[in-house]
C-alpha positions as CSV (number, residue, x, y, z in Angstrom):
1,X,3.6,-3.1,17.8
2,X,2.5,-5.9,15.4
3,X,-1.1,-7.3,15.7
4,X,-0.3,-11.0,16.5
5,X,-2.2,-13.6,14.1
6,X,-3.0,-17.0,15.0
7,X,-2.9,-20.1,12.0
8,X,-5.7,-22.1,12.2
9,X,-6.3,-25.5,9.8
10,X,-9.5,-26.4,9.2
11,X,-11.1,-29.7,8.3
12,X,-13.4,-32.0,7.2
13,X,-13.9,-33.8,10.6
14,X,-12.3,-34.2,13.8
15,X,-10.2,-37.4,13.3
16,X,-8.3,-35.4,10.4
17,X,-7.5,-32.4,13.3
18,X,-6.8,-35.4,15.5
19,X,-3.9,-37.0,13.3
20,X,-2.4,-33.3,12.0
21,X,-2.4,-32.6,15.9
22,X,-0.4,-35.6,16.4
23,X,1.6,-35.3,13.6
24,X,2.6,-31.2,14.8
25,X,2.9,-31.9,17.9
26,X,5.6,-34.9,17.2
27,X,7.1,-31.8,15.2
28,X,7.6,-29.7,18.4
29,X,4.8,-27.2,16.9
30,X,2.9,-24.9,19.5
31,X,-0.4,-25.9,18.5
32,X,-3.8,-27.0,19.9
33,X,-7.2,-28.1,19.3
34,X,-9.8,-24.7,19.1
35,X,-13.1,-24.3,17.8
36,X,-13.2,-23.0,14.7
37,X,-13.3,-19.5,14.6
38,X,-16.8,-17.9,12.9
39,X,-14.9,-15.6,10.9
40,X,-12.5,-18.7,9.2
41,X,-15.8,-21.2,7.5
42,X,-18.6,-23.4,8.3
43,X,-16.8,-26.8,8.3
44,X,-16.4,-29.8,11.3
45,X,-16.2,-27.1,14.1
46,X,-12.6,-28.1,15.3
47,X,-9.5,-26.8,13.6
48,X,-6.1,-26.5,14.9
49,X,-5.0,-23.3,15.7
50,X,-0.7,-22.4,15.8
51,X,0.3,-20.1,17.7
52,X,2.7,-19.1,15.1
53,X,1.9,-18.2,11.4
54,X,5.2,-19.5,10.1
55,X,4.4,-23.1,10.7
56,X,1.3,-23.0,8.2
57,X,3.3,-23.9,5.8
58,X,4.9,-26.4,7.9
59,X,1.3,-27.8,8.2
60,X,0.2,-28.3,4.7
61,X,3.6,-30.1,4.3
62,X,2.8,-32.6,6.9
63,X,-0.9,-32.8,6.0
64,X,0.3,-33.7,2.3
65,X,2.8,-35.7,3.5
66,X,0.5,-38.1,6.0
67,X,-2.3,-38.1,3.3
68,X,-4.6,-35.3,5.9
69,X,-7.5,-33.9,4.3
70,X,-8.1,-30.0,4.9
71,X,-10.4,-27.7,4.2
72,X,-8.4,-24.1,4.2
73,X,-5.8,-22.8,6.0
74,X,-6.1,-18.8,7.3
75,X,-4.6,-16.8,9.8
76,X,-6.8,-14.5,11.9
77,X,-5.3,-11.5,14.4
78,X,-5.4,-13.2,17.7
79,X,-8.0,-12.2,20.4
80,X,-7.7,-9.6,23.0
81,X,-9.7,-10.8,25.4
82,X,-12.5,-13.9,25.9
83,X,-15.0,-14.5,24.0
84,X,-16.6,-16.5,26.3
């Protein structure tokens, strides 16, 4: 079976995840609002993680399209269990 990966946007602050968020979410994408994982960077410390890989693409579009800074866009295998 596939390892299942997780998209995550990251950003230069949190009001930039905060209007992607909106602007996904008025998109029907299953997304949320995660810490940013250790292994993606060192940026604001929210991103928004999809819980599909084939709307990254989806997401630049929209960020480009409202004028939404980012910072890098990865995809990371999903956990397996908590990390908290």
């Amino acid at each position: 079976m596939a390892e299942k990966l997780l998209g995550y946007v990251l950003f230069p602050n949190h009001t930039e995840a905060m209007r992607l968020y909106e602007v996904m979410k008025a998109q029907g994408v299953r997304c949320t609002l995660a810490p940013t994982p250790r292994e993606c960077s060192v940026c604001c410390g929210v991103s928004l993680r999809l819980e599909d890989v084939a709307d990254l693409d989806a997401a630049r579009a929209a960020a480009e399209a409202h004028g939404i800074a980012i910072e890098n866009i990865q995809s990371l295998p999903a956990p397996t269990h908590h990390t908290w």
